[in-house]
C-alpha positions as CSV (number, residue, x, y, z in Angstrom):
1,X,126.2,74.4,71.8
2,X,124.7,76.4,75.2
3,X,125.7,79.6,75.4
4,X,126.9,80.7,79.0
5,X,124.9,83.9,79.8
6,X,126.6,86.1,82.4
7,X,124.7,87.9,85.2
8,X,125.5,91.4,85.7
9,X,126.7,91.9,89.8
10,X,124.3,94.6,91.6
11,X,125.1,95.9,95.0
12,X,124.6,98.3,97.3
13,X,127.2,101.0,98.3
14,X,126.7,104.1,99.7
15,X,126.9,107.4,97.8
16,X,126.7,105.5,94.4
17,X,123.1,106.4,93.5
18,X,121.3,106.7,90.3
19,X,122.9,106.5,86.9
20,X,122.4,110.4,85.8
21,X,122.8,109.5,82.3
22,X,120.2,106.3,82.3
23,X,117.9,108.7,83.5
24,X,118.0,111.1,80.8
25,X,118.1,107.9,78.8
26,X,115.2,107.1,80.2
27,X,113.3,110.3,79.9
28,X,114.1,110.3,76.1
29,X,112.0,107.3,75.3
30,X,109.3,108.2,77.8
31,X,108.1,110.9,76.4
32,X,105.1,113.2,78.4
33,X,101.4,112.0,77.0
34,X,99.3,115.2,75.8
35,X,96.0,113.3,77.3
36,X,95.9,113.8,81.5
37,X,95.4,110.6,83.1
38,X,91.9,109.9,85.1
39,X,91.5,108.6,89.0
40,X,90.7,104.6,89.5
41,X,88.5,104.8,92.0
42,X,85.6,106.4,89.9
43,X,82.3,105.1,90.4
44,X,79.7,108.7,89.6
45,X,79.7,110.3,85.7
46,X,82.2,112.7,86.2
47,X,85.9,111.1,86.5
48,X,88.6,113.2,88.5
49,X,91.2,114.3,85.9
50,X,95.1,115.0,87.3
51,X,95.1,118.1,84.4
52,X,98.2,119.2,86.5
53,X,100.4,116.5,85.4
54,X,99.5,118.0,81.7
55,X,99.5,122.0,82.9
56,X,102.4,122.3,85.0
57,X,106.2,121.3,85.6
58,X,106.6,118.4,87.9
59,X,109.2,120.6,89.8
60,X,105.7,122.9,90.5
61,X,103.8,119.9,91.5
62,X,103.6,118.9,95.5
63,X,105.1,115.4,96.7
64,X,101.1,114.8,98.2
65,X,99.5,115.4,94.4
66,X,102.4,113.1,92.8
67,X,101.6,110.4,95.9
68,X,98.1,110.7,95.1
69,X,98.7,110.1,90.7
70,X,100.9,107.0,91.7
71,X,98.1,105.7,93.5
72,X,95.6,106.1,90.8
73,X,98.2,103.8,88.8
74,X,98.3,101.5,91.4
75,X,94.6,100.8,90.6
76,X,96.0,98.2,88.1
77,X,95.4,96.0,91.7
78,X,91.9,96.5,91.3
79,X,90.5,97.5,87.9
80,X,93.0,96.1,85.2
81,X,95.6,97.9,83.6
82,X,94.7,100.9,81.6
83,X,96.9,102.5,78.6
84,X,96.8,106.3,80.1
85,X,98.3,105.0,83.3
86,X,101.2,103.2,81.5
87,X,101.9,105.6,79.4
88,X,102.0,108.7,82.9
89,X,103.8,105.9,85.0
90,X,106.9,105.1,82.4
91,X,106.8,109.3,82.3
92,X,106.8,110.0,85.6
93,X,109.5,107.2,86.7
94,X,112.6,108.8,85.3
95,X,111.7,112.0,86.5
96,X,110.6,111.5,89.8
97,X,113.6,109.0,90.6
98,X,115.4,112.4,91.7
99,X,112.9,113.5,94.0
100,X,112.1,109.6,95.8
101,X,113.0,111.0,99.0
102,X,110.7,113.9,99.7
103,X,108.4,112.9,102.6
104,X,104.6,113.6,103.0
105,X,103.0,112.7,106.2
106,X,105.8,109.8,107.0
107,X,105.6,108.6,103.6
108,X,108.5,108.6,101.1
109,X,107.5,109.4,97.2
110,X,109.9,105.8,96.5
111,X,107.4,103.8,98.4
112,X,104.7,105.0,95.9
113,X,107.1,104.3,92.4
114,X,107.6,101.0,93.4
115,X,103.8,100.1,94.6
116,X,103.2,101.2,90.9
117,X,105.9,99.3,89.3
118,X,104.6,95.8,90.7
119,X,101.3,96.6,89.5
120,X,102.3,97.6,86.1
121,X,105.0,94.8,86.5
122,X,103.8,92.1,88.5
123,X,106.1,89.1,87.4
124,X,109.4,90.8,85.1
125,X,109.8,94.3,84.1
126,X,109.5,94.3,80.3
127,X,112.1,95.6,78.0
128,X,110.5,98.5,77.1
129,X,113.6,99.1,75.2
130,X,116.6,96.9,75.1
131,X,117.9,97.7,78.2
132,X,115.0,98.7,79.9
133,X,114.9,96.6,83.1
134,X,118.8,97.0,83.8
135,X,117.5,100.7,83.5
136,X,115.1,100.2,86.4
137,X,117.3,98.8,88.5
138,X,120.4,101.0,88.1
139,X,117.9,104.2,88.8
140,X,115.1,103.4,91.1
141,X,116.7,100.1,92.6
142,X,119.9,102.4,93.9
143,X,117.8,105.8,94.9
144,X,118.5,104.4,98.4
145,X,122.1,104.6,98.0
146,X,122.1,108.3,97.3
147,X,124.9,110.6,98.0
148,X,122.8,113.1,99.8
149,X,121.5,110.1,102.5
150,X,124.4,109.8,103.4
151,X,127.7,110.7,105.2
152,X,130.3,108.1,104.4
153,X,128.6,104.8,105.4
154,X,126.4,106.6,108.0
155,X,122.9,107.2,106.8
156,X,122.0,111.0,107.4
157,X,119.2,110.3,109.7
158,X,115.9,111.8,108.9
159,X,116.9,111.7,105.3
160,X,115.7,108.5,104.9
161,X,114.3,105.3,107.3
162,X,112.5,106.8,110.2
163,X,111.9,110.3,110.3
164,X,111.0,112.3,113.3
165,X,107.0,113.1,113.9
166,X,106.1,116.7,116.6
167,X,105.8,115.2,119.5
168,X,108.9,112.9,119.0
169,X,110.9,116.2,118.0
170,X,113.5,115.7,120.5
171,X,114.7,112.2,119.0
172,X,116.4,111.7,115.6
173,X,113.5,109.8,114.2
174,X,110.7,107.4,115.8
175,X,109.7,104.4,115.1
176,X,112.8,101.9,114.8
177,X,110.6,99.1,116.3
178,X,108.9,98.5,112.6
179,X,110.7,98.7,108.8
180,X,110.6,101.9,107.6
181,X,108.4,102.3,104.4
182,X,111.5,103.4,101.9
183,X,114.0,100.4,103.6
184,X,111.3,98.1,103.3
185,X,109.9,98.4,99.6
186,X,113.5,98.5,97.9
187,X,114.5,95.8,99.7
188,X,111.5,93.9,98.4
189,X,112.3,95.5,95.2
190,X,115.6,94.0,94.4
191,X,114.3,90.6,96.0
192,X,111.9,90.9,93.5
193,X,113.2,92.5,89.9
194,X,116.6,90.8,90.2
195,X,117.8,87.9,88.7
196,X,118.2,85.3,91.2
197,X,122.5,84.8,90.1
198,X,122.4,88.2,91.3
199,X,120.2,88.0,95.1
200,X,123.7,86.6,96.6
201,X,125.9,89.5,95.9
202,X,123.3,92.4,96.6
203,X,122.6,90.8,100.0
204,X,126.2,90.5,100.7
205,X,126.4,94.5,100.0
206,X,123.8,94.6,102.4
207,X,125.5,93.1,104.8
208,X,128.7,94.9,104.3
209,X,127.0,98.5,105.1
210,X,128.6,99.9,108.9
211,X,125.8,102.7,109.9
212,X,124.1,101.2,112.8
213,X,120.9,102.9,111.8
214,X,120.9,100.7,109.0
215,X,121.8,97.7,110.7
216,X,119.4,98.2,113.4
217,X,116.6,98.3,110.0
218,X,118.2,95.4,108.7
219,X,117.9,93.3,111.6
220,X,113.8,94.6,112.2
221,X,113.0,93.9,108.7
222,X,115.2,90.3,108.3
223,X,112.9,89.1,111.3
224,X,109.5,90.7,109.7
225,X,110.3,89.1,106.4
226,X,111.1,85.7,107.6
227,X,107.4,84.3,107.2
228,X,108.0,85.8,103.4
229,X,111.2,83.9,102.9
230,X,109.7,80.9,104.6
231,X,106.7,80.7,102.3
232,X,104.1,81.4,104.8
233,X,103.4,84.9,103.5
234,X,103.2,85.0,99.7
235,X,101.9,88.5,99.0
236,X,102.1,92.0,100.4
237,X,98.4,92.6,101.0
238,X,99.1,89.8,103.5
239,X,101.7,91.9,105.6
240,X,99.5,93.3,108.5
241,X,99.8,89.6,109.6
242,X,103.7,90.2,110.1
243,X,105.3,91.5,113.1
244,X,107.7,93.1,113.4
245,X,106.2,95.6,110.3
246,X,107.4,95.3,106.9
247,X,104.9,97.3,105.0
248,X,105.0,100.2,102.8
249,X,102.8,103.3,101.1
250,X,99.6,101.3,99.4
251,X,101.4,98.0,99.5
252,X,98.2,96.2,101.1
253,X,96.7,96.5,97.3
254,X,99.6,94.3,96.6
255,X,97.5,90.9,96.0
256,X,99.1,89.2,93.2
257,X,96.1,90.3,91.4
258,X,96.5,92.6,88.6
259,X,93.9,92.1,85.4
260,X,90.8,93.5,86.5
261,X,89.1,90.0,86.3
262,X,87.4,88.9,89.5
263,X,85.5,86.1,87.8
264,X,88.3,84.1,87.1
265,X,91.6,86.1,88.4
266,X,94.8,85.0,87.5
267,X,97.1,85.1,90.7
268,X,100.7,86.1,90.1
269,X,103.5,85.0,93.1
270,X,104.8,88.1,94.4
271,X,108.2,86.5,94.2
272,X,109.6,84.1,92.2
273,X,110.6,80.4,93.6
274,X,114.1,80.9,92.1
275,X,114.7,84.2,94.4
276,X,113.4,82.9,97.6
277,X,116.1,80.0,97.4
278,X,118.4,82.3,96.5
279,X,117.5,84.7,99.1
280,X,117.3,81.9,101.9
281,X,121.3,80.5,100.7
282,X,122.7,84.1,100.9
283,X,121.0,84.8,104.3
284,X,122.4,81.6,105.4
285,X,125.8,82.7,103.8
286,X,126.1,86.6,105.5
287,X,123.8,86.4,108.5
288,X,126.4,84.9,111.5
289,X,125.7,85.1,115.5
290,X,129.2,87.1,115.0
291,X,128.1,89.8,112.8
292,X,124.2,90.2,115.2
293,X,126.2,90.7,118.2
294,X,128.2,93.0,116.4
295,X,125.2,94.8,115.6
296,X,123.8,94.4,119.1
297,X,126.5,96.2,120.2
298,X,126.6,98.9,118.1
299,X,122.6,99.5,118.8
300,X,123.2,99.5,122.7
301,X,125.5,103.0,122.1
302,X,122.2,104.5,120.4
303,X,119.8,104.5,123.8
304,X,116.5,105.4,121.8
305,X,117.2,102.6,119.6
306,X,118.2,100.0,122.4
307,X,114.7,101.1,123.8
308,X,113.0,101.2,120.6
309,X,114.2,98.0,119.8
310,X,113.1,96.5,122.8
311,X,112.7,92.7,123.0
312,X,113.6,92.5,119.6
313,X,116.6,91.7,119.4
314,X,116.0,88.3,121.5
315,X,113.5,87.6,119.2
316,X,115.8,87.6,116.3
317,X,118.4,85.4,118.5
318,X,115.7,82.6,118.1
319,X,113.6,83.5,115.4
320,X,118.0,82.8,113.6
321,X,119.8,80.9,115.8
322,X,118.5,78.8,118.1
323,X,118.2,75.0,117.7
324,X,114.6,75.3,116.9
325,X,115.1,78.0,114.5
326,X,117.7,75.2,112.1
């Protein structure tokens, strides 16, 4: 007789964020290694050793020094995976879940935790522990769903998405013409990690969210990602040919190559066949000329957005619903 498996729903609300006591769960069976871990990019006699990771609290250590060890991990892309980098990365995770939102020169601390999870995990995320990938995704796949990001349904603007550079002081952020880094890589993270029974009802979430900064993300990265959903772009490294942008911190090392071996690489899809259907049936489902001009609308109240914006939103009009676009 089959047994019937049932798929755990996942959505996005607002102001339900990480599960506090995964994350200790978490920090329990990741214990900290007593050997610092070593750069990637090491090509003289002496290898650059991260001894603060081993000397210090992380609470002591700067978002830029953290931003720089996740990248070192991230040279799984490049030079194979590496035991002292598996062992610091399933540390670190738990731990710096609560800080994903501290900001170093425009980039967000998440965008680097998830570069180095699709490195370490480039096709499932392993159970670890029994458990371990629901873990994952009820910590780092809801960081963006914070309480502190938000007030009620409205994102608290320079929080998260865009923030605002010097010169641009005077606006609440800059840059709403591209995906921000921190929308972009954990939308591409639940695309990626979840089961595909589960795409439908996480986009519908999606949908479902009122702040019209988020919307006005939403509808920039929907039209950037279409050549991903469409099959024409299969791998992040590949996303400096999209327009609008889509990318994020280090995701151009992204190549679905992961093992180091350049003589005869093995190439792994960046997602799965079974989530891009799903992916394409929910758009199809949620995304209705109603609810764009809805969000039209609500954009045209914000004028550096409208401006911002620019031709965009006629872009998306076709790019979703013209006759060419069925």
């Amino acid at each position: 007789m089959k047994i019937m498996t049932v798929t755990k729903p996942f959505t996005w609300i607002p102001g339900i964020g990480p599960d506090a006591e995964v994350l200790a769960r978490m920090e329990d069976f990741f214990p900290k290694p007593t050997e610092p871990m070593g750069e990637a990019w090491f090509m003289g006699e002496k290898r650059k050793m991260f001894t603060a990771l081993c000397k210090k609290r992380l609470s002591q250590i700067s978002t830029k020094y953290l931003q720089d060890c996740l990248t070192e991990i991230a040279g799984t892309s490049a030079f194979g995976p590496r035991a002292e980098w598996d062992s610091w990365y399933h540390y670190l995770l738990p731990r710096l879940i609560p800080r994903c939102f501290e900001n170093y020169l425009g980039e967000y601390l998440v965008e680097y935790l998830i570069t180095a999870l699709i490195t370490v995990y480039p096709v499932n995320i392993l159970e670890r522990y029994m458990g371990f990938r629901e873990d994952v995704l009820c910590t780092l796949g809801q960081v963006i769903m914070d309480p502190s990001l938000w007030n009620r349904e409205e994102i608290i603007v320079g929080k998260m998405l865009h923030r605002a550079w010097p010169e641009y002081a005077e606006r609440p952020g800059w840059g709403w013409h591209k995906a921000s880094g921190d929308f972009s890589a954990m939308m591409f993270l639940c695309w990626k990690y979840l089961d595909a029974g589960q795409i439908d009802r996480w986009l519908q979430s999606v949908f479902a969210i009122r702040s019209t900064h988020w919307q006005a993300q939403l509808l920039v990265w929907l039209l950037g990602s279409r050549s991903v959903s469409r099959g024409e772009v299969t791998q992040p490294a590949q996303f400096d040919k999209v327009q609008p942008e889509i990318d994020w911190a280090y995701s151009h090392t992204l190549d679905g190559h992961y093992d180091g071996n350049y003589q005869s690489p093995t190439i792994h899809p960046f997602l799965s066949a079974e989530n891009l259907k799903a992916f394409r049936k929910a758009l199809q489902r949620y995304l209705t000329p109603d609810m764009f001009l809805q969000w039209v609308e609500a954009i045209e109240k914000y004028p550096y957005l409208k401006e911002e914006l620019c031709t965009l939103p006629d872009q998306f009009m076709a790019a979703f619903f013209s006759e060419e676009s069925v």
